[in-house]
VEXDRENDO-806349 format. One record per residue (C-alpha): residue number from 1; x, y, z negated. Coordinates in nm, 3 decimals. Example, Ala and Ser with C-alpha at 12.3 -4.5 7.8 and 13.67 -1.06 7.14 Angstrom:
# residues 2
+-------+---------+---------+---------+
! fimar !      xx !      yy !      zz !
+-------+---------+---------+---------+
!     1 !   1.230 !  -0.450 !  -0.780 !
!     2 !   1.367 !  -0.106 !  -0.714 !
+-------+---------+---------+---------+
# end
This chain:
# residues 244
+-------+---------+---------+---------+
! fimar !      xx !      yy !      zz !
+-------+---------+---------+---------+
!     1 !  -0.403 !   2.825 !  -4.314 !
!     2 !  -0.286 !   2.988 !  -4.013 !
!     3 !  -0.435 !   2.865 !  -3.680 !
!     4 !  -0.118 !   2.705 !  -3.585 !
!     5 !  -0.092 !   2.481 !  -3.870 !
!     6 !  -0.521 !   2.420 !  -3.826 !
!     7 !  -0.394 !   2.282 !  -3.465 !
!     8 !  -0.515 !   1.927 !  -3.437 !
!     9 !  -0.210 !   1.735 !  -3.283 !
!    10 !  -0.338 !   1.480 !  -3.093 !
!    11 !   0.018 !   1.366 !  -2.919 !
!    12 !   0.342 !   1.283 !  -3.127 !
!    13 !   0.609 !   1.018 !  -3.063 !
!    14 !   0.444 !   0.742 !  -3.269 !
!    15 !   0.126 !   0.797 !  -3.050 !
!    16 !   0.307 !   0.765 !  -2.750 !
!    17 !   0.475 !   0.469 !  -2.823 !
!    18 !   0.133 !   0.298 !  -2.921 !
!    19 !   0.012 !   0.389 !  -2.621 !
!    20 !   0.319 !   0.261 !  -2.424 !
!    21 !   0.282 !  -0.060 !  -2.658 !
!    22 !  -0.061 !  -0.085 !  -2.548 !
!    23 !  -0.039 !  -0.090 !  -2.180 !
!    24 !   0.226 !  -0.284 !  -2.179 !
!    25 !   0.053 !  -0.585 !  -2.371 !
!    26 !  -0.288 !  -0.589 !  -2.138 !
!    27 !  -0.318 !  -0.675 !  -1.768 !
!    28 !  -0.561 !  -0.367 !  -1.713 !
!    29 !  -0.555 !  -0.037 !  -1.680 !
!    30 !  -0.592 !   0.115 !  -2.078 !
!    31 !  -0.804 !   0.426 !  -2.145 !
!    32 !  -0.674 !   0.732 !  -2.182 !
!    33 !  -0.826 !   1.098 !  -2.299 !
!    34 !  -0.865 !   1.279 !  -1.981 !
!    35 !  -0.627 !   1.580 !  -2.163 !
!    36 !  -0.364 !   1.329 !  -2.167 !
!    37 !  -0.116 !   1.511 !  -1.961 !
!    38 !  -0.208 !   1.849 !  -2.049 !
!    39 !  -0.152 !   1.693 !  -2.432 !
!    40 !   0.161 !   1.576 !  -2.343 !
!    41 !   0.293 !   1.874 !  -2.153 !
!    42 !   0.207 !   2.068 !  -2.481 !
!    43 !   0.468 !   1.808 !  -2.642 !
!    44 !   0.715 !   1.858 !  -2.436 !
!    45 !   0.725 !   2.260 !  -2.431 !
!    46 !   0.709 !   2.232 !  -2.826 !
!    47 !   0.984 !   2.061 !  -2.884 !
!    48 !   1.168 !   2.153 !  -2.586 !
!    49 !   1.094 !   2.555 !  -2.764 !
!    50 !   1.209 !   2.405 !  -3.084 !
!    51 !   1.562 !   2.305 !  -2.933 !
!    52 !   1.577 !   2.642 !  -2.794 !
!    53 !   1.534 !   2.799 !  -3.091 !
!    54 !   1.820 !   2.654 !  -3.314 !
!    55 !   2.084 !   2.720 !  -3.036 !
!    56 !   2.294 !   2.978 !  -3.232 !
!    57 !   2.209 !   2.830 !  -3.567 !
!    58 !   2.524 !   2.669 !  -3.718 !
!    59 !   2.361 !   2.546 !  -4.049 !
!    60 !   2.376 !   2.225 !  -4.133 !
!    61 !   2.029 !   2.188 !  -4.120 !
!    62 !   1.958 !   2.385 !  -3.810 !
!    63 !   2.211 !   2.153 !  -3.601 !
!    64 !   2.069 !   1.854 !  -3.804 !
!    65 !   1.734 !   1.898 !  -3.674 !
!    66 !   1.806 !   2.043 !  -3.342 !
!    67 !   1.985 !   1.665 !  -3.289 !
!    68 !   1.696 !   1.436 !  -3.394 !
!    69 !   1.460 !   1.684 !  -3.200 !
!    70 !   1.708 !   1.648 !  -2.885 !
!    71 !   1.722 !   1.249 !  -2.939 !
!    72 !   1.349 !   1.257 !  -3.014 !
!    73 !   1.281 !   1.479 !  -2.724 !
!    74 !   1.475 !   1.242 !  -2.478 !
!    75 !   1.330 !   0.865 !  -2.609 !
!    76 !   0.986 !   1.041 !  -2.491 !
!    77 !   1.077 !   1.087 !  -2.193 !
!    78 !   1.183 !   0.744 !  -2.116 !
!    79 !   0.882 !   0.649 !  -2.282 !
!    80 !   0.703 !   0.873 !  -2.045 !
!    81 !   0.863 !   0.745 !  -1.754 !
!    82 !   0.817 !   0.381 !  -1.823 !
!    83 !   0.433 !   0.419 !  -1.919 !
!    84 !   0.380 !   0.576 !  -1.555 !
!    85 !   0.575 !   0.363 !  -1.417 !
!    86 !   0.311 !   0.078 !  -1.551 !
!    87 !   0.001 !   0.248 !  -1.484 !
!    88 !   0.156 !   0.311 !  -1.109 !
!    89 !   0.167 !  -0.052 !  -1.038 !
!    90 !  -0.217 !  -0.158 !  -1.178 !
!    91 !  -0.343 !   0.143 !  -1.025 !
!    92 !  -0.155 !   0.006 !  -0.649 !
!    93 !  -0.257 !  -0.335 !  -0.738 !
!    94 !  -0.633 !  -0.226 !  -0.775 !
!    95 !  -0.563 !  -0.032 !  -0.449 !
!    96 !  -0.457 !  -0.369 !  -0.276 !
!    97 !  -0.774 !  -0.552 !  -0.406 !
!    98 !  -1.023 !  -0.309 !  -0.305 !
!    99 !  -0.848 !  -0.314 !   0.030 !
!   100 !  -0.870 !  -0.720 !   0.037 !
!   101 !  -1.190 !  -0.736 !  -0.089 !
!   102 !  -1.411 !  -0.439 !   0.087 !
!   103 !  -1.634 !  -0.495 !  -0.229 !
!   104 !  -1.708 !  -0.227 !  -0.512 !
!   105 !  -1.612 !  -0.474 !  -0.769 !
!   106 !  -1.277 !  -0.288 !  -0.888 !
!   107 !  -1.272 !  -0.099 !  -1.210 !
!   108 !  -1.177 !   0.216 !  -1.144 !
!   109 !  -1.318 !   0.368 !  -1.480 !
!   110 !  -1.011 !   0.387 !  -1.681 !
!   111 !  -0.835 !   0.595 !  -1.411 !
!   112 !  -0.735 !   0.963 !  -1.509 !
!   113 !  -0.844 !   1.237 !  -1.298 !
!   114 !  -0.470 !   1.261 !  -1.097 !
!   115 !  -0.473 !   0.867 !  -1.082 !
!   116 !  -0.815 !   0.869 !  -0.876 !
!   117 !  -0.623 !   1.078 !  -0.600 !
!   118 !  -0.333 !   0.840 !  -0.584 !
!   119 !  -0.595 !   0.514 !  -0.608 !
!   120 !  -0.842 !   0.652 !  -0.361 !
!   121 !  -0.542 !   0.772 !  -0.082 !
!   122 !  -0.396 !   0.431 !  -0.105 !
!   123 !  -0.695 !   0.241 !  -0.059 !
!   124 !  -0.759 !   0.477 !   0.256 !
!   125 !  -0.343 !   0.428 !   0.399 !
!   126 !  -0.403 !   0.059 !   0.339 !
!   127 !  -0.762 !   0.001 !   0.492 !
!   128 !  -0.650 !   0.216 !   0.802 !
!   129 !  -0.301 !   0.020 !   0.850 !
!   130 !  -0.551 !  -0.322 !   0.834 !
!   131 !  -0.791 !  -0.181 !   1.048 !
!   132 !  -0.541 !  -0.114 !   1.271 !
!   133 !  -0.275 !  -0.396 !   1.288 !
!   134 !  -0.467 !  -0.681 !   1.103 !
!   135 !  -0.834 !  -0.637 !   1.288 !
!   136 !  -0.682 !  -0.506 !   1.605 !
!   137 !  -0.472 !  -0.840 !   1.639 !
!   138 !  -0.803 !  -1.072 !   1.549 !
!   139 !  -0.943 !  -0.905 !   1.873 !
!   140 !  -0.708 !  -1.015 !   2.070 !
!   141 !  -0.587 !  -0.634 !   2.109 !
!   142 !  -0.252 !  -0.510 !   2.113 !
!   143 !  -0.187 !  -0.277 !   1.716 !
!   144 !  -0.272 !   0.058 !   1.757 !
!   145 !   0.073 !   0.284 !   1.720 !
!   146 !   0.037 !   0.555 !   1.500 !
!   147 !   0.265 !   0.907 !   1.578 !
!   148 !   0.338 !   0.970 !   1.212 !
!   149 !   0.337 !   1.392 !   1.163 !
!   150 !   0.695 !   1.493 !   1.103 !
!   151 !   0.743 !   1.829 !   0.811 !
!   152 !   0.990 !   2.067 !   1.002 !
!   153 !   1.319 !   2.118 !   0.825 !
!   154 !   1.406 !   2.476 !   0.695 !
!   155 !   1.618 !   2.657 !   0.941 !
!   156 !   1.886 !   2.893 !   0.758 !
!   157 !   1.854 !   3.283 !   0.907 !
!   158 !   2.140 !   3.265 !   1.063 !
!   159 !   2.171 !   2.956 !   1.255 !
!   160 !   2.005 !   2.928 !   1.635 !
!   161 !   1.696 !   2.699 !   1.648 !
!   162 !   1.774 !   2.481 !   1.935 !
!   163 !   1.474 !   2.250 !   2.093 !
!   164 !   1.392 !   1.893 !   1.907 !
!   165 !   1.329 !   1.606 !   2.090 !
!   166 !   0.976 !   1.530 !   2.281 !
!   167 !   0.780 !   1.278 !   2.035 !
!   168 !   0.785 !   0.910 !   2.168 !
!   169 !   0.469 !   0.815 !   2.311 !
!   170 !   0.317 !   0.468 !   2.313 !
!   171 !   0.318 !   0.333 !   2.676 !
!   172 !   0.176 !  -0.008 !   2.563 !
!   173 !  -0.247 !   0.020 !   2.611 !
!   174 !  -0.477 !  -0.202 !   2.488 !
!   175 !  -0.602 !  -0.427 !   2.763 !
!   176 !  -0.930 !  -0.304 !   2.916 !
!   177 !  -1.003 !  -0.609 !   3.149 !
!   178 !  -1.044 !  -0.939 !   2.880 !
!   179 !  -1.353 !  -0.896 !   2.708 !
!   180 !  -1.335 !  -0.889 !   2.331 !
!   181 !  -1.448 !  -1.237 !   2.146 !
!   182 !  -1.701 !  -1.232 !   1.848 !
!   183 !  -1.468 !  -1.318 !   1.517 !
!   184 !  -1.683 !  -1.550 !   1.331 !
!   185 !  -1.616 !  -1.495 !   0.951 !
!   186 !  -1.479 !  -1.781 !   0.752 !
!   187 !  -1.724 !  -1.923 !   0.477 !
!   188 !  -1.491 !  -2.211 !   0.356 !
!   189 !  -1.162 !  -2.350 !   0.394 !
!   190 !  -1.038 !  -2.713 !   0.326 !
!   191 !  -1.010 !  -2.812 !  -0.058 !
!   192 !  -0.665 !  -2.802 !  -0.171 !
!   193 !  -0.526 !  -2.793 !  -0.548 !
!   194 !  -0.521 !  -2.430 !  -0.546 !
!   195 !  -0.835 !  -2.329 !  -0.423 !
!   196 !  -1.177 !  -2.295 !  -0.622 !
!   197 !  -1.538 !  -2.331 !  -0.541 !
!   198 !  -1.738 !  -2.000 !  -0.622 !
!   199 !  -2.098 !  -1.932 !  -0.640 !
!   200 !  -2.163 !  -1.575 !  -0.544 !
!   201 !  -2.416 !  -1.327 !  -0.816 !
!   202 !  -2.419 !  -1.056 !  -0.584 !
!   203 !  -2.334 !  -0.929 !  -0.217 !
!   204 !  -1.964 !  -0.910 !  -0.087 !
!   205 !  -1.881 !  -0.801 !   0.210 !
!   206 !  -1.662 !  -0.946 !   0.424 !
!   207 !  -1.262 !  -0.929 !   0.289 !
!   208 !  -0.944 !  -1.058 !   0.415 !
!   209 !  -0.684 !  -1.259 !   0.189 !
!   210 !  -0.319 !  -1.245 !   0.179 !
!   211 !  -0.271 !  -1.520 !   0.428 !
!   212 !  -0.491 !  -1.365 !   0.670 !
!   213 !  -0.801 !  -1.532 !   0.643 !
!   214 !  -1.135 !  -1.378 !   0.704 !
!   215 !  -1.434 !  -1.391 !   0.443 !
!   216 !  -1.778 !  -1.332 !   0.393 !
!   217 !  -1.987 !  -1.133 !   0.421 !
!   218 !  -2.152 !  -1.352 !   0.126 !
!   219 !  -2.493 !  -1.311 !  -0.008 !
!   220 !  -2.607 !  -1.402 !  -0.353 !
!   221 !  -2.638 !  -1.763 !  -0.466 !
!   222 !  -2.434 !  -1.867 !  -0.158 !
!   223 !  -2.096 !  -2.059 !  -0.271 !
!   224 !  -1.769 !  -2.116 !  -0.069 !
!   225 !  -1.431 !  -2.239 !  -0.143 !
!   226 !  -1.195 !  -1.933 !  -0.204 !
!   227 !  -0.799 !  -1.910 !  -0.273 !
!   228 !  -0.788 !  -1.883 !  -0.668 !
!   229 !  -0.628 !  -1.556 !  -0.662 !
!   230 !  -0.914 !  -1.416 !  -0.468 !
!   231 !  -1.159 !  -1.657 !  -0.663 !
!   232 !  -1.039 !  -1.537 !  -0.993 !
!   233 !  -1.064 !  -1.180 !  -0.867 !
!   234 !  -1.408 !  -1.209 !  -0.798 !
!   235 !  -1.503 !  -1.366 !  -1.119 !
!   236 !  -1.299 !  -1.136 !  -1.323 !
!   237 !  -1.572 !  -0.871 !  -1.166 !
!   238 !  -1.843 !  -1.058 !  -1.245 !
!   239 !  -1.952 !  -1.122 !  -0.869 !
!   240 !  -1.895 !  -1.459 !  -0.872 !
!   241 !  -1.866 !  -1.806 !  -1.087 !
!   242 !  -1.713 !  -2.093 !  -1.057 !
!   243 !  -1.949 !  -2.371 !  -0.936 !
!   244 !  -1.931 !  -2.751 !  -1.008 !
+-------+---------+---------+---------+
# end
């Protein structure tokens, strides 16, 4: 047996689709081998090489199976496609709970090598806008402006570079006279329908909701009476439980 034919194949179409299957039926973020894409790149050039290969081949069976391969070659890729596509939007919805939260109580373990860059920059783009609009405004300070870094455009050889314009600077300071106030963290809000009481296992630091209410910092044993989507967050983690 030659080596080529001793190659384990560990990525076809029906695997792919299981996979796709897969993540599409469970809330979070499946498992993956960590040679996924370097599996599925392999894939790709194979059969991409077999299409190349029975261009110029006008047998009936050549052109037969240059056509499924084609077909074949092309469902993959939509597979592909829609399988990132899904992973992209747990992975940014873990981002946007860590970024809530402030607590170490997202699962990042299921994340592929490549994923942990795109999880770990978005947690730090949205912690910085929050620390910066969100926070800023709770101290009674105007939002800091950011100058976002602009990539310079290609200038062709033969063209004359003429000046850009001067970068817009902020003229709005925050003010230096009123004294900042202490921000007391919220512990509990009124009971309504869709709110739960929690009783805390461990330490969470202090977090901000969607509707801009302050949390925490909470120590173990201590309850409080959460919004269920944060509630159920918490719980899912296993750093709180419901209480009675």
């Amino acid at each position: 047996m030659s080596e080529e034919d001793s190659k384990e194949v560990k990525i076809t179409y029906e695997t792919l689709y299981e996979i796709l299957r897969r993540e599409k039926s469970k809330d979070e973020l499946q498992t993956l081998d960590e040679s996924f894409f370097r599996d599925v790149l392999e894939y790709l050039q194979d059969k991409t090489k077999m299409i190349q290969e029975a261009v110029g081949k006008f047998d009936l069976f050549s052109v037969e199976e240059r056509d499924n391969t084609h077909m074949q070659l092309t469902n993959v890729r939509r597979i592909l496609k829609e399988l990132y596509e899904r992973r992209e939007k747990k992975i940014l919805e873990m981002a946007l709970n860590k970024s809530k939260t402030n607590s170490n109580i997202i699962d990042t373990s299921n994340l592929l090598a490549k994923e942990h860059e795109l999880y770990n920059q978005t947690v730090k783009l949205l912690d910085s806008f929050r620390k910066d609009v969100l926070l800023t405004l709770f101290e009674l300070k105007t939002p800091v402006i950011t100058e976002l870094k602009k990539v310079p455009e290609p200038i062709p050889s033969e063209s004359k570079t003429e000046p850009g314009p001067m970068p817009l600077e902020s003229t709005q300071k925050p003010p230096e006279s009123e004294p900042t106030p202490t921000l007391k963290p919220t512990l509990e809000i009124k009971p309504e329908t869709n709110n739960i009481k929690v009783k805390f296992l461990q330490k969470v630091d202090q977090f901000v909701d969607k509707e801009l209410e302050l949390y925490g910092p909470f120590e173990p044993e201590a309850t409080a009476i959460l919004p269920k989507e944060m509630a159920d967050i918490l719980i899912n983690k296993g750093s709180a439980v419901e209480a009675e």
